[in-house]
C-alpha positions as CSV (number, residue, x, y, z in Angstrom):
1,X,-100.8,98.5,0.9
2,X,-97.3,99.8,0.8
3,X,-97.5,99.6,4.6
4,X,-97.8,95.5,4.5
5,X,-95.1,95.4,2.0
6,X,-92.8,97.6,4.0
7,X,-93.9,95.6,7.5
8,X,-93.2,92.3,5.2
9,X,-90.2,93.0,4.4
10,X,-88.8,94.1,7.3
11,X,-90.3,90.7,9.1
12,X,-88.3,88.9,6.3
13,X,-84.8,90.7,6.7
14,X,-85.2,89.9,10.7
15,X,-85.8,86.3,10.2
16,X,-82.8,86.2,7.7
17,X,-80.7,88.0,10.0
18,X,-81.6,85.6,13.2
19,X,-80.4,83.3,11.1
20,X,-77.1,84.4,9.7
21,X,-76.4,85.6,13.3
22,X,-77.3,82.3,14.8
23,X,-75.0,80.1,12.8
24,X,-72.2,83.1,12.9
25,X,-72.3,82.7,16.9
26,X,-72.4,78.2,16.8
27,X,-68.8,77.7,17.8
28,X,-66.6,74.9,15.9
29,X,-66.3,71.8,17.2
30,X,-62.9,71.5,18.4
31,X,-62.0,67.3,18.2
32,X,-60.1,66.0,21.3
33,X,-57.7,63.4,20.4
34,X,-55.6,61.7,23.2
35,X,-51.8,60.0,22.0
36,X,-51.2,57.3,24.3
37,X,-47.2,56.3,23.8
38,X,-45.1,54.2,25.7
39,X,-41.7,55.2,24.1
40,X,-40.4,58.2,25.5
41,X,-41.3,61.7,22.6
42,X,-38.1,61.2,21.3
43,X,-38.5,57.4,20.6
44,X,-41.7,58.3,19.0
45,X,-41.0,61.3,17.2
46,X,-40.7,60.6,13.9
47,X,-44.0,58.5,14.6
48,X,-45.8,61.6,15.9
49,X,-44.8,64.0,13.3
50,X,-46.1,61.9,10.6
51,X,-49.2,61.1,12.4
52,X,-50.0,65.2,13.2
53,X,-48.9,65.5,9.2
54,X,-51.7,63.2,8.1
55,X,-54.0,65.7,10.1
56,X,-53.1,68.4,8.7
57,X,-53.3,66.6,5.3
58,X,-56.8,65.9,6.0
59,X,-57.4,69.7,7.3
60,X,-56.8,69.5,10.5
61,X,-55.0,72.5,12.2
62,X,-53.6,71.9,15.8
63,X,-55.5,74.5,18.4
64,X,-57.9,75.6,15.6
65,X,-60.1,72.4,14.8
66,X,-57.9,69.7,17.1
67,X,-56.3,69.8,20.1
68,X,-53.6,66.7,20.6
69,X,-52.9,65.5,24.4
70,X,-49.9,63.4,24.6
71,X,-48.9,61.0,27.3
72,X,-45.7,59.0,27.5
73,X,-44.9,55.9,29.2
74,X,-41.3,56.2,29.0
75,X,-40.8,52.4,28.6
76,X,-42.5,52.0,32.0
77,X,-45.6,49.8,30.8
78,X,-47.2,49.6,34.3
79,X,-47.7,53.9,33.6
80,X,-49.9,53.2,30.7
81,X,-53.3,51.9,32.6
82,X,-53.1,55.2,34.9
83,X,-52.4,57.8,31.3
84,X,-54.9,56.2,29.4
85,X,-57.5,56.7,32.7
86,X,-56.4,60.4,32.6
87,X,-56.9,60.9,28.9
88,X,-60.4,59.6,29.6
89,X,-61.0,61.8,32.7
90,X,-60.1,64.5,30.2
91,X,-62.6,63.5,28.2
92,X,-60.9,62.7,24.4
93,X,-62.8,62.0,21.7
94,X,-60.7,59.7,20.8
95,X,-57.4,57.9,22.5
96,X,-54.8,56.9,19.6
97,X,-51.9,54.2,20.5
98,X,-50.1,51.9,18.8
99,X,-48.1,48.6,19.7
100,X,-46.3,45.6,18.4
């Protein structure tokens, strides 16, 4: 009797164990976003520093749960069709522009 109990136990304390080490190992999803701009990062710099600042509002923390890939047109429009083709080769989970 004390034998099942023991063998029980032990059974129980491996399935809990599989399981704690199973969701310790599961990495965190690190979101892609892509920043399509056509200004040149000076133009759009006060535009991009509020934009990171309403991630990290919302918890997002640059190379820990995000990674941001930027692409400027310089104020050369005819650029922006070939950076926003790259930003999808890469593979963003999203591809964040703005215009007027």
């Amino acid at each position: 009797m004390i034998r099942r109990v023991v063998l029980f136990i032990c059974l129980l304390l491996t399935v809990f164990l599989h399981g704690v080490s199973a969701q310790a190992q599961q990495p965190t999803k690190v979101a892609r976003i892509g920043l399509l701009v056509a200004v040149s990062p000076s133009a759009a710099a006060a535009r991009t520093e509020a934009f990171r600042q309403g991630l990290r509002e919302l918890g997002y923390v640059e190379a820990k749960n995000i990674v941001i890939e930027s692409r400027y047109a310089e104020e050369n429009l005819d650029r922006l069709p070939a950076l926003a083709a790259e930003l999808v080769r890469l593979k963003m989970d999203v591809i964040v522009t703005a215009g007027g």
